[in-house]
C-alpha positions as CSV (number, residue, x, y, z in Angstrom):
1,X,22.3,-10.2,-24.3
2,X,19.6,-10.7,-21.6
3,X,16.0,-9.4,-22.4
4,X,15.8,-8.9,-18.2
5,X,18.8,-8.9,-15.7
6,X,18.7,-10.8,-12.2
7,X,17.8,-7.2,-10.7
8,X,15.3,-6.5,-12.8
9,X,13.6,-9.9,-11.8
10,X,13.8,-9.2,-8.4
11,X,12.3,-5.5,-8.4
12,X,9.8,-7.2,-10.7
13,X,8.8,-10.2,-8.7
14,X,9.6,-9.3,-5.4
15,X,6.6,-7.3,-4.4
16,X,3.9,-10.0,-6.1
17,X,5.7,-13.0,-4.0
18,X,5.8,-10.8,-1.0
19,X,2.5,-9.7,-1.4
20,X,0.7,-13.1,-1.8
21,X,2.7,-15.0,0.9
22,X,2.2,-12.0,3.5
23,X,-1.5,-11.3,2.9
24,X,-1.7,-15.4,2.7
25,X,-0.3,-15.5,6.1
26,X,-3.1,-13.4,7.5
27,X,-5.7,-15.7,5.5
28,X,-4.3,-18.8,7.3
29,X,-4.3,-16.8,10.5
30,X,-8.0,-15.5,9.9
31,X,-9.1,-19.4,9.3
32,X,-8.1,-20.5,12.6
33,X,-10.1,-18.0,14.3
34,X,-6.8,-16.5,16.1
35,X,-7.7,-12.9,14.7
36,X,-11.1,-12.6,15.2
37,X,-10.8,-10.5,18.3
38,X,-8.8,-7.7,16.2
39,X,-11.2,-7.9,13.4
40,X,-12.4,-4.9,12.2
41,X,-14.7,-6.6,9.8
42,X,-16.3,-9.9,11.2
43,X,-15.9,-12.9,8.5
44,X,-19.5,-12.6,7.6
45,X,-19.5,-9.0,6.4
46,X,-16.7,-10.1,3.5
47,X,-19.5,-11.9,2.3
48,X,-22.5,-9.9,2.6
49,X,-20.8,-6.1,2.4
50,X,-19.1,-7.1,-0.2
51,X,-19.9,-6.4,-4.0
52,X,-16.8,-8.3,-5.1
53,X,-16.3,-12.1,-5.3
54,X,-13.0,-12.7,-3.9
55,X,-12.2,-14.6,-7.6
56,X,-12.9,-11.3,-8.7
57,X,-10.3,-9.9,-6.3
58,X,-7.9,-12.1,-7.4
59,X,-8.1,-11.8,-10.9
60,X,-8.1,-8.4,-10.9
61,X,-4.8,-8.3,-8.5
62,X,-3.0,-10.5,-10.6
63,X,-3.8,-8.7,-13.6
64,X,-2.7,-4.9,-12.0
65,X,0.4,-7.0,-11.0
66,X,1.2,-8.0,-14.8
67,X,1.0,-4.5,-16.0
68,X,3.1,-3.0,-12.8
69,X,5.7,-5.5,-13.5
70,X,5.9,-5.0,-17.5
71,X,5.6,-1.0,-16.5
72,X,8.7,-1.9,-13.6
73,X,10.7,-3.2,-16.6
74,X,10.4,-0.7,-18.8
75,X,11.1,2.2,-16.4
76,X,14.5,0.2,-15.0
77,X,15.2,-0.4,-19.2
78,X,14.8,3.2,-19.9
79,X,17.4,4.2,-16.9
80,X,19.6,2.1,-17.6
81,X,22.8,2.0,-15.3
82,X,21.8,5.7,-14.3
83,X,20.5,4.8,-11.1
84,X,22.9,3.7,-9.2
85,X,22.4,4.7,-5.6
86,X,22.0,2.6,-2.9
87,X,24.3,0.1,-0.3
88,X,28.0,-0.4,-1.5
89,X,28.8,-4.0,-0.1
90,X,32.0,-3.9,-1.3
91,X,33.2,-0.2,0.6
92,X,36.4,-0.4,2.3
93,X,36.0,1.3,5.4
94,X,33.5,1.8,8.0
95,X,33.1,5.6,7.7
96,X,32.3,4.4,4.0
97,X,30.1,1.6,4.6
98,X,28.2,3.9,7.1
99,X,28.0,7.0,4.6
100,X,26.5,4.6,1.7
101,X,23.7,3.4,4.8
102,X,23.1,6.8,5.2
103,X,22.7,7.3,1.4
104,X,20.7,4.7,1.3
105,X,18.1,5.9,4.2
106,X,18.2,9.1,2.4
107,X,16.9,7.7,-0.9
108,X,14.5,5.3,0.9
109,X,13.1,8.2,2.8
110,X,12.9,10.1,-0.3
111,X,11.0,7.6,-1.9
112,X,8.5,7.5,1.0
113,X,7.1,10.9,0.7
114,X,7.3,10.8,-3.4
115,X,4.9,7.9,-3.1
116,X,2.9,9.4,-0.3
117,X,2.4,13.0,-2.3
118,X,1.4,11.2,-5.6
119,X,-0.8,8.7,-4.0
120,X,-2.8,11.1,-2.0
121,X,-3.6,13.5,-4.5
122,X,-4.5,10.9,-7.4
123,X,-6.5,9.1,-4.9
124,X,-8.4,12.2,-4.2
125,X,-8.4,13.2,-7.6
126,X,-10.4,9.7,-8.0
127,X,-12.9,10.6,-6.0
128,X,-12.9,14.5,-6.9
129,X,-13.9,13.2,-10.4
130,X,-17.4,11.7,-10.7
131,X,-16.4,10.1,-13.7
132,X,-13.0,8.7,-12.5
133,X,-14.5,7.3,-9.4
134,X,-17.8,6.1,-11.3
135,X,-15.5,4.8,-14.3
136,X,-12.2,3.5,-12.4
137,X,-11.7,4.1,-8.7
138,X,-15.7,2.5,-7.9
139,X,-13.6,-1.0,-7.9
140,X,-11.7,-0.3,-5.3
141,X,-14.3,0.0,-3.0
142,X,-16.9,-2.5,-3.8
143,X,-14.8,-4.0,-0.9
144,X,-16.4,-2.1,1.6
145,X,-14.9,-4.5,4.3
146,X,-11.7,-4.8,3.4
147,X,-9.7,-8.0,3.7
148,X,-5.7,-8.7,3.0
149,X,-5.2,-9.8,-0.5
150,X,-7.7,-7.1,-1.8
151,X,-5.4,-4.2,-1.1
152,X,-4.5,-4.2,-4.8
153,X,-7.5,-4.6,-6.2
154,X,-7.9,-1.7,-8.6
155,X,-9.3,-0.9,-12.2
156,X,-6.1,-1.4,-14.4
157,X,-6.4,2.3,-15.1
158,X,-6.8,3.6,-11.4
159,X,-4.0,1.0,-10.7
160,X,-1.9,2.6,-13.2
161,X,-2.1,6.1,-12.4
162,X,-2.4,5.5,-8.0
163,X,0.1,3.0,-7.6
164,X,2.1,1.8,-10.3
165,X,3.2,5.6,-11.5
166,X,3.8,6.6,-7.9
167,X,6.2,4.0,-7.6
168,X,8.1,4.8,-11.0
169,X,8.4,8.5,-10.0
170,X,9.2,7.4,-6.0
171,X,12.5,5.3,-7.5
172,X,13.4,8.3,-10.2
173,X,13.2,10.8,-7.8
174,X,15.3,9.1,-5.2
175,X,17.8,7.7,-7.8
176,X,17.7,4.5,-5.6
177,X,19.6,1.6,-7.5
178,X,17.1,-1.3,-8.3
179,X,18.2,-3.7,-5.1
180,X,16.9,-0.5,-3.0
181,X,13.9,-0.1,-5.1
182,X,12.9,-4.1,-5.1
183,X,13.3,-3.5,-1.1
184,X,11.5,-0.3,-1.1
185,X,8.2,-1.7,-3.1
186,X,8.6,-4.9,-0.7
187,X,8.2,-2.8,2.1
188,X,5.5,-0.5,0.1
189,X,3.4,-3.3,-0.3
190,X,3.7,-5.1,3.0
191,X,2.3,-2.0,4.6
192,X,-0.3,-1.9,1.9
193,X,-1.7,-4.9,2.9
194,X,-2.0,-4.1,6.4
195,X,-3.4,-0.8,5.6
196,X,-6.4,-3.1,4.1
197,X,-6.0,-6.6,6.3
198,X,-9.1,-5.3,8.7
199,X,-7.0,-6.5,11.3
200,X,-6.1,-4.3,14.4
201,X,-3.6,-6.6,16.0
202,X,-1.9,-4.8,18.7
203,X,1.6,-6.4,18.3
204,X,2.2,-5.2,14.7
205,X,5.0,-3.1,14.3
206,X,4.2,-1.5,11.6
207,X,1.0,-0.8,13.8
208,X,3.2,1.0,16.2
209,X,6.0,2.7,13.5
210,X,2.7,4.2,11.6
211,X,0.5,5.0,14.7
212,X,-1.5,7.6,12.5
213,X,-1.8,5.6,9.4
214,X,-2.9,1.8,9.9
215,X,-5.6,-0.1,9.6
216,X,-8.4,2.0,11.0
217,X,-7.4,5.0,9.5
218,X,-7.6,3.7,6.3
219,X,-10.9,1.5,7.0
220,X,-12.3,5.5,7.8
221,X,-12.4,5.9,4.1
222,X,-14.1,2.6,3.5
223,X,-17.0,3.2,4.8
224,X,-19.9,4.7,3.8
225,X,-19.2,8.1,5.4
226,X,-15.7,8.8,5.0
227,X,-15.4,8.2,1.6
228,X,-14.1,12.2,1.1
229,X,-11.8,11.5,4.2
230,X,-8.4,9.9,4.7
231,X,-7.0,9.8,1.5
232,X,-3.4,9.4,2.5
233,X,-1.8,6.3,1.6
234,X,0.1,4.6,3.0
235,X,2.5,6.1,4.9
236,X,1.9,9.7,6.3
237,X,-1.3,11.7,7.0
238,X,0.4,14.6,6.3
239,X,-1.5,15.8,3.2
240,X,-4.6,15.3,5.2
241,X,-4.2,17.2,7.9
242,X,-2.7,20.2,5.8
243,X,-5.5,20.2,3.4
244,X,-8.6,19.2,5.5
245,X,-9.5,16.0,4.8
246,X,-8.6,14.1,7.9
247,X,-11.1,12.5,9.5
248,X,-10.5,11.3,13.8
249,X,-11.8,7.9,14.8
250,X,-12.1,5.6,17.9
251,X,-11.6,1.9,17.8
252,X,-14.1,0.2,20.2
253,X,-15.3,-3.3,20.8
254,X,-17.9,-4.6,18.6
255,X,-21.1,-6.4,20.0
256,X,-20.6,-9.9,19.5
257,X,-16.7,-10.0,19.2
258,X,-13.8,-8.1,17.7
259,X,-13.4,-4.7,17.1
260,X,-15.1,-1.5,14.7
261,X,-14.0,2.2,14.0
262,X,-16.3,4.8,14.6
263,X,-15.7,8.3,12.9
264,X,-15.5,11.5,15.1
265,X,-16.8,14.9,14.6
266,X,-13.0,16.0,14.9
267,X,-11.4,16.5,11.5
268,X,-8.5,18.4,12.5
């Protein structure tokens, strides 16, 4: 008997491959000097806004990754064969084949707004709570300006609660099977990562899928002033703008190259 099953490895390891090659590709890109003009962050403010060391970035990624992938197996061990929704390849007939797509949309958009709810309202809980933000969430943003591969850089607890339970309760509400969920959290945390690239490139499509919720609306809450702002993550801003904590922008051109966001008066 297997300790973990081939799908098991996937939903487990799919996300941390994904997650270091895609945020790597926009490391490789930032090198070259091809994104500076969509920078919302110019190279020398990773350095001096910074209060984490980017080996301190890494280390604490791989280790919230460890304890999401150990907390990934347990949940799919303690389901078992329960969950089994998701793509039939082997459906007879094409009314079949498209009723299981649409199943599996379903489930997929399901999981979306699952994740969406429970992120936004730990995350503000996180900074509701002196001492959660002082004691866990604080880590998060000692990367004021925010870079790719430090979109999961967390306190193992604030990791935990935010992301890794959101997850768990996304894929038990939508009873996706586990090939679904390992393409679900693929596609959770490539938009992750361009939620935190700094990057404004204006030929990403998930730039253009999630108009309201990209890069600048997430590098709001970064700064210094909009902190209590923009909470959602990192899908919708639903939850903001129904509870009053969305916070309007512009994106202009930055003296000396690239690009920054400027808050607005308008919260509504």
């Amino acid at each position: 008997m297997e300790f973990i099953s081939g799908e098991e490895l996937v939903v487990m390891l799919a996300p941390v491959a994904v997650y270091w090659v895609y945020s790597g590709m926009y490391e490789a890109l930032g090198s070259s000097k091809a994104l500076d003009k969509y920078r919302l962050h110019s190279r020398r403010d990773e350095v001096t806004k910074n209060m984490a060391s980017k080996k301190d970035v890494v280390t604490g990624v791989l280790l919230q990754q460890a304890i999401q992938a150990a907390i990934s197996v347990a949940v799919l061990k303690l389901t078992g064969s329960e969950q089994d929704g998701g793509i039939d390849v082997k459906s007879p007939s094409l009314s079949a084949a498209t009723a299981s797509y649409l199943d599996a949309a379903a489930r997929f958009a399901v999981a979306m707004v699952v994740l969406d709810a429970w992120q936004y309202f730990m995350h503000r809980l996180m900074h509701s709570s002196r001492y959660m933000y002082r004691r866990f969430h604080s880590w998060h943003h000692r990367v004021v300006a925010p870079y790719a591969f430090a979109a999961q850089y967390n306190h193992p607890v604030d990791g935990v609660l935010t992301e890794t339970l959101s997850g768990a309760a996304a894929f038990l509400a939508s009873g996706m099977s586990p090939r679904a969920a390992a393409a679900f959290f693929v596609f959770a945390t490539v938009k992750g990562i361009d939620d935190h690239c700094g990057v404004l490139a204006p030929w990403n499509p998930l730039h253009a899928v999630f108009r309201h919720n990209n890069t600048a609306y997430h590098d709001v809450h970064h700064q210094l002033g909009g902190g209590r702002r923009n909470f959602s993550q990192p899908f919708f801003v639903v939850w903001d703008r129904l509870l009053g904590t969305y916070a309007g922008y512009t994106v202009e051109e930055r003296h000396g190259g690239g690009l920054q966001v400027k808050i607005t008066k308008d919260h509504v």
